[in-house]
VMD Tcl script that builds the backbone (N, CA, C; Angstrom):
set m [mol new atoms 246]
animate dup $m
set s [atomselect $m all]
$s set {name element resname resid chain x y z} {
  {N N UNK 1 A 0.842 -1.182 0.000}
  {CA C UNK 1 A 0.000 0.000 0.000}
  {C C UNK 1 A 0.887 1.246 0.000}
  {N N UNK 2 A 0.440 2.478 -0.935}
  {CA C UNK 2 A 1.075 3.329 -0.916}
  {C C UNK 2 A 1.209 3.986 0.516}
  {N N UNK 3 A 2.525 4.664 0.793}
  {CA C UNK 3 A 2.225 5.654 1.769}
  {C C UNK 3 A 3.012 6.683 2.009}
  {N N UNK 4 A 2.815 7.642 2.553}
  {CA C UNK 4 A 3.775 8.699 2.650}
  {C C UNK 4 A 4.957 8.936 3.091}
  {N N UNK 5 A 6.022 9.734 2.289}
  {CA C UNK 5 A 7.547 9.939 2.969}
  {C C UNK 5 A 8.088 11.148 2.835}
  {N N UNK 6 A 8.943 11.335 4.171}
  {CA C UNK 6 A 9.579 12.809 3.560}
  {C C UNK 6 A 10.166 12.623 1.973}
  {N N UNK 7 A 9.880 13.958 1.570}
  {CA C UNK 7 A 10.666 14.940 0.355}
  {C C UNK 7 A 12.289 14.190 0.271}
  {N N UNK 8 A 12.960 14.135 1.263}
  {CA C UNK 8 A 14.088 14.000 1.204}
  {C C UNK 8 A 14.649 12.442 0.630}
  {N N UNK 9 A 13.489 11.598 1.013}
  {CA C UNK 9 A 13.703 10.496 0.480}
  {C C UNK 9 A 13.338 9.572 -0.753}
  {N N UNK 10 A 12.983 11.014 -0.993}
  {CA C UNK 10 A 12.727 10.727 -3.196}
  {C C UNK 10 A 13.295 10.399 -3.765}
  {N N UNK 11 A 13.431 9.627 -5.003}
  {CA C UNK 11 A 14.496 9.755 -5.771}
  {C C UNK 11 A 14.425 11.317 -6.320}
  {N N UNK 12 A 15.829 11.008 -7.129}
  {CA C UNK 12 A 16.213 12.619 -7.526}
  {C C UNK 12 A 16.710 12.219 -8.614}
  {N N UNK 13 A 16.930 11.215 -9.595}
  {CA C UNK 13 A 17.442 10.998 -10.344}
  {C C UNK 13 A 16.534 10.975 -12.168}
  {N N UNK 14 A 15.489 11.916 -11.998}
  {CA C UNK 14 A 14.690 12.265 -12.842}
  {C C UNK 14 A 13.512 11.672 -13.146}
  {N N UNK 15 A 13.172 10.571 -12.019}
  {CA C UNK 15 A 11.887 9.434 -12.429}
  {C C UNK 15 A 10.890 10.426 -11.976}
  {N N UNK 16 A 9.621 9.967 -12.893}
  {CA C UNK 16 A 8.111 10.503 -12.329}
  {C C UNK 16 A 7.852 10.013 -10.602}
  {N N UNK 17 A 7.184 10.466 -9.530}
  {CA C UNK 17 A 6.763 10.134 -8.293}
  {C C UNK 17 A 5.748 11.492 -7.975}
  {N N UNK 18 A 4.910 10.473 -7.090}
  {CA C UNK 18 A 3.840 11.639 -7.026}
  {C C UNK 18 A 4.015 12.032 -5.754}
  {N N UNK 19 A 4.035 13.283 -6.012}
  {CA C UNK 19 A 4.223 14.497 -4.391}
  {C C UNK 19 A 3.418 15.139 -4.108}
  {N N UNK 20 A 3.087 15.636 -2.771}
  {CA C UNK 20 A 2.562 15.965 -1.934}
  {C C UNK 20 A 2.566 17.396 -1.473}
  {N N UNK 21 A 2.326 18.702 -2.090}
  {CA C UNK 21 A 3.059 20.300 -1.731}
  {C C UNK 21 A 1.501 20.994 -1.681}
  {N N UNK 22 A 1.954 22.219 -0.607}
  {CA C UNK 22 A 1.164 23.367 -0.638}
  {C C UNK 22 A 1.193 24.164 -1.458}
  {N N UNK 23 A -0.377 24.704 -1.999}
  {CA C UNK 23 A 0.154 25.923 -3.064}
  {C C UNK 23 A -0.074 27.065 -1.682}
  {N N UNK 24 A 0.094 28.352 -3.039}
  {CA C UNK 24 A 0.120 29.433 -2.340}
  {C C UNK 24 A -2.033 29.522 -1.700}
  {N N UNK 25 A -2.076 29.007 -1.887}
  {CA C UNK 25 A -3.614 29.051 -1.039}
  {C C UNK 25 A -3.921 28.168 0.451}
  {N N UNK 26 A -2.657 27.615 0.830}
  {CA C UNK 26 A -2.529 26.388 1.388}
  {C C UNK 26 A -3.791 25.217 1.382}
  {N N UNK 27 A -3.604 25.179 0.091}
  {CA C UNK 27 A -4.300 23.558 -0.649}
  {C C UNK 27 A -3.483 22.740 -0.630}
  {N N UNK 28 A -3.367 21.482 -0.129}
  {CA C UNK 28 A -2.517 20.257 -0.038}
  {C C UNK 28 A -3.196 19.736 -1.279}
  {N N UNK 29 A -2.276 19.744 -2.461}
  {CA C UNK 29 A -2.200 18.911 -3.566}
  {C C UNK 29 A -1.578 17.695 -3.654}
  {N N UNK 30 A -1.782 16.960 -4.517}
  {CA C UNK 30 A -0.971 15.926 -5.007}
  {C C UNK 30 A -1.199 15.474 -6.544}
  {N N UNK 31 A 0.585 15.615 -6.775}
  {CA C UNK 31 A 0.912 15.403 -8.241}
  {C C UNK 31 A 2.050 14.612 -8.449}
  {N N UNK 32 A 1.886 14.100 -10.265}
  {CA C UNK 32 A 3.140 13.705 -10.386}
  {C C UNK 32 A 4.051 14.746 -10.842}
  {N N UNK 33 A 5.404 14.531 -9.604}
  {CA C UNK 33 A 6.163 15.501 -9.801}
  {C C UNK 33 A 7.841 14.810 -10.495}
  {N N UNK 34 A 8.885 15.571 -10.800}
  {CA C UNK 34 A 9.866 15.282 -11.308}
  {C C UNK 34 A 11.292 15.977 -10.816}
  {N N UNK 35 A 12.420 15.149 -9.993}
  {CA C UNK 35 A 13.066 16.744 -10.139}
  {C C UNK 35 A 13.782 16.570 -10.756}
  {N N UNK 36 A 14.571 18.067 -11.214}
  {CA C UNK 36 A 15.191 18.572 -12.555}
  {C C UNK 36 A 16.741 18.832 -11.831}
  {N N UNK 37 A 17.798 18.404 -12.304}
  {CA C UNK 37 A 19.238 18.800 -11.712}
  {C C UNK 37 A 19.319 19.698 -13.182}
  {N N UNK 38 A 20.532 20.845 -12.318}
  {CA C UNK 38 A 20.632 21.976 -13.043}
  {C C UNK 38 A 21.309 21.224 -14.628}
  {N N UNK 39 A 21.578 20.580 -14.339}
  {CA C UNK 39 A 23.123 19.374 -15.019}
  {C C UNK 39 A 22.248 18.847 -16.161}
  {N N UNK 40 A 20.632 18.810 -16.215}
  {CA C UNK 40 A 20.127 17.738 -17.033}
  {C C UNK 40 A 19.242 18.702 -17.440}
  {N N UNK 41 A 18.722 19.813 -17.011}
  {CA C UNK 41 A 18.365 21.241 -17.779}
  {C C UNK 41 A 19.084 21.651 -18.684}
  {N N UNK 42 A 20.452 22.088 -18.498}
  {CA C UNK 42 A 21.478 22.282 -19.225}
  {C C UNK 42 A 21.251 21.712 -20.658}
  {N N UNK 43 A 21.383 20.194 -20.283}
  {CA C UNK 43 A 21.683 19.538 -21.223}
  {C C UNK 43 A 20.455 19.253 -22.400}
  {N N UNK 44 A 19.709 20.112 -22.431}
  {CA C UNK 44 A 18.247 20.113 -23.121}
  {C C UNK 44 A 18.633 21.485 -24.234}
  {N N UNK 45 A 19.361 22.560 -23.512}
  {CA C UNK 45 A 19.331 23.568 -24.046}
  {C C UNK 45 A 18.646 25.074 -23.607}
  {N N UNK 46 A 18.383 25.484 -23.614}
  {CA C UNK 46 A 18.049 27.033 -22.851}
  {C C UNK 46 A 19.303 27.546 -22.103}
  {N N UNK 47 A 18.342 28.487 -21.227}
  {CA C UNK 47 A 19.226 29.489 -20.737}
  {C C UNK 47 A 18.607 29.203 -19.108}
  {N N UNK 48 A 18.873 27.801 -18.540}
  {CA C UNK 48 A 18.969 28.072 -16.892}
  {C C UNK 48 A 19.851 28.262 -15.991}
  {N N UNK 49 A 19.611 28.326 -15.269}
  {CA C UNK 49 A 20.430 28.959 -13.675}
  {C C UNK 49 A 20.112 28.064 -12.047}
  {N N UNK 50 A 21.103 28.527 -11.660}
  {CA C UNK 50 A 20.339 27.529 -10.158}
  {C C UNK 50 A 18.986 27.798 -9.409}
  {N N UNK 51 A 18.455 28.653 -9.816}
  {CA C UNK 51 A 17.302 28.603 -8.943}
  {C C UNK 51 A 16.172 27.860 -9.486}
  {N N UNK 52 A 16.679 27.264 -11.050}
  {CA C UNK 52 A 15.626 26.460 -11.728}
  {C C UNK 52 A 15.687 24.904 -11.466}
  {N N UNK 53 A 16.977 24.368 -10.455}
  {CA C UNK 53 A 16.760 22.963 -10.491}
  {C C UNK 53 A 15.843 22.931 -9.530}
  {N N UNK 54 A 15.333 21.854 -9.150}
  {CA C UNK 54 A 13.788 21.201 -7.978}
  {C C UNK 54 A 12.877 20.550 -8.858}
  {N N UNK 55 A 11.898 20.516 -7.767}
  {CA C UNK 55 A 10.768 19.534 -7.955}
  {C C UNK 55 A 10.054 20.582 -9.172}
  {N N UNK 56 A 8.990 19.720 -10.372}
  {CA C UNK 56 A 8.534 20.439 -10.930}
  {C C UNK 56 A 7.533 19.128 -11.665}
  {N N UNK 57 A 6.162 20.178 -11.526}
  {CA C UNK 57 A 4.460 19.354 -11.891}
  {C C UNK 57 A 4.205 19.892 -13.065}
  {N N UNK 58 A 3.329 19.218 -13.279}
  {CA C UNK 58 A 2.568 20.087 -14.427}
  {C C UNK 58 A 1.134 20.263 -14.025}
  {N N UNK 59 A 0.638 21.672 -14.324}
  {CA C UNK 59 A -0.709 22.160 -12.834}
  {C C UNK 59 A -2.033 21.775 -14.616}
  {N N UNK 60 A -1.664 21.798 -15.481}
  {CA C UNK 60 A -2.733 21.422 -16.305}
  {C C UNK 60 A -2.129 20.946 -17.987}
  {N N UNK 61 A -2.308 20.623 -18.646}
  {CA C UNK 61 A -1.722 20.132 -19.927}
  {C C UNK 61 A -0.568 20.829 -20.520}
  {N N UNK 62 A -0.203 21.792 -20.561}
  {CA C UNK 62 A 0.740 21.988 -20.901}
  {C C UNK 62 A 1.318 23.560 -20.266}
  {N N UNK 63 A 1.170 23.398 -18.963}
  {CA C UNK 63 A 2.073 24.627 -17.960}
  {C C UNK 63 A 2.928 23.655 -16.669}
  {N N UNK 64 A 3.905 23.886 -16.877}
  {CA C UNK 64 A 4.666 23.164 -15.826}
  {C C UNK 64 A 4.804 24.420 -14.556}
  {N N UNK 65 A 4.983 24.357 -13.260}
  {CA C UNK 65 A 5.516 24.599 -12.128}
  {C C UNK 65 A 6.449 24.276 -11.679}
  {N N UNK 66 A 7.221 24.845 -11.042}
  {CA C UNK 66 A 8.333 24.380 -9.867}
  {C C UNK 66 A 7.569 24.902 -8.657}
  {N N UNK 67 A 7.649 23.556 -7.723}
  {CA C UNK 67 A 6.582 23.243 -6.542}
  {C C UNK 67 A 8.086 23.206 -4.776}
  {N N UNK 68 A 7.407 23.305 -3.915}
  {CA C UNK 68 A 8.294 22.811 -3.061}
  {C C UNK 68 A 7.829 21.601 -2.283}
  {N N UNK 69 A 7.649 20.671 -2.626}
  {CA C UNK 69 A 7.039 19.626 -2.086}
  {C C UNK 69 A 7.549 19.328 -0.584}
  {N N UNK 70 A 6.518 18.743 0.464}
  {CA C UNK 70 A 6.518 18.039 1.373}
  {C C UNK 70 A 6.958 16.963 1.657}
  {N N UNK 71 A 6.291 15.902 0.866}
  {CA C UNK 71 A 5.974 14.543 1.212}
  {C C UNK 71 A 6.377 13.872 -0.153}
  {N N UNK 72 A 6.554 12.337 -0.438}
  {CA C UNK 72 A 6.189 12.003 -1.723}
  {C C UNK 72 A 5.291 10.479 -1.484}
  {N N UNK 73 A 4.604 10.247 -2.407}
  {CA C UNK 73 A 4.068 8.813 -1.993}
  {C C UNK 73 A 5.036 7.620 -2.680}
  {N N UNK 74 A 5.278 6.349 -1.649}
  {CA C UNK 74 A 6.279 5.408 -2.393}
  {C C UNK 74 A 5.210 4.158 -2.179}
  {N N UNK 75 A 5.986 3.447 -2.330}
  {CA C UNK 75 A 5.074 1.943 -1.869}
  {C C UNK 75 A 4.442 1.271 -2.916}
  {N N UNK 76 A 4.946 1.738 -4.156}
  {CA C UNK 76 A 4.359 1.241 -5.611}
  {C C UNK 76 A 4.818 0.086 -6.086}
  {N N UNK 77 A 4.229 -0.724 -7.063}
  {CA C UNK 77 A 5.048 -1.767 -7.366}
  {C C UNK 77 A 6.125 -1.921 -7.403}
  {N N UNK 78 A 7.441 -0.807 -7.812}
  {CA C UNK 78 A 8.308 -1.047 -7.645}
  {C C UNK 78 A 8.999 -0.853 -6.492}
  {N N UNK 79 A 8.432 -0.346 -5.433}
  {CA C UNK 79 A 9.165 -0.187 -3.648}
  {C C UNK 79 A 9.174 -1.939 -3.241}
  {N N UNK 80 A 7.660 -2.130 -4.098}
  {CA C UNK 80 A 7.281 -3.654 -3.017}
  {C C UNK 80 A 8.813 -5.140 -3.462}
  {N N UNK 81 A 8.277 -4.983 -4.290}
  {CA C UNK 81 A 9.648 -5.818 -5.230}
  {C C UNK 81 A 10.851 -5.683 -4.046}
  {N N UNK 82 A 11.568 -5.044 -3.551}
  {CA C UNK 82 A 12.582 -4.512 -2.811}
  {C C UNK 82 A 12.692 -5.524 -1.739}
}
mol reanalyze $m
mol bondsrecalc $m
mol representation Tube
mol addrep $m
């Protein structure tokens, strides 16, 4: 069964996982989120900087966010396997 974990114990290595963050209304959402190292932005092309690596959703079809997430949910088929 899924269940909740700190932020800190996400992966970070670019997989989808769904997280757990406040918006600015303090609404507890949950999305699938992604995080972005500055290192793998880069490597796409544009023009980023450090304040663009983190967690980042997409709030409707095609607008992404950078979120500060809480929590993330694990416990998915692939935690259980483990």
């Amino acid at each position: 069964m899924p269940r909740t974990q700190p932020i800190d114990t996400a992966p970070m290595d670019g997989r989808k996982v769904r997280v757990v963050w406040t918006d600015m209304d303090g609404q507890e959402n949950e999305s699938i989120g992604q995080y972005r190292s500055l290192e793998k932005m880069r490597g796409t092309g544009g023009d980023w900087d450090d304040s663009d690596a983190g967690w980042w959703v997409f709030v409707d079809g095609s607008t992404q966010k950078k979120i500060s997430p809480h929590a993330w949910i694990g416990g998915g088929d692939d935690d259980e396997e483990n």
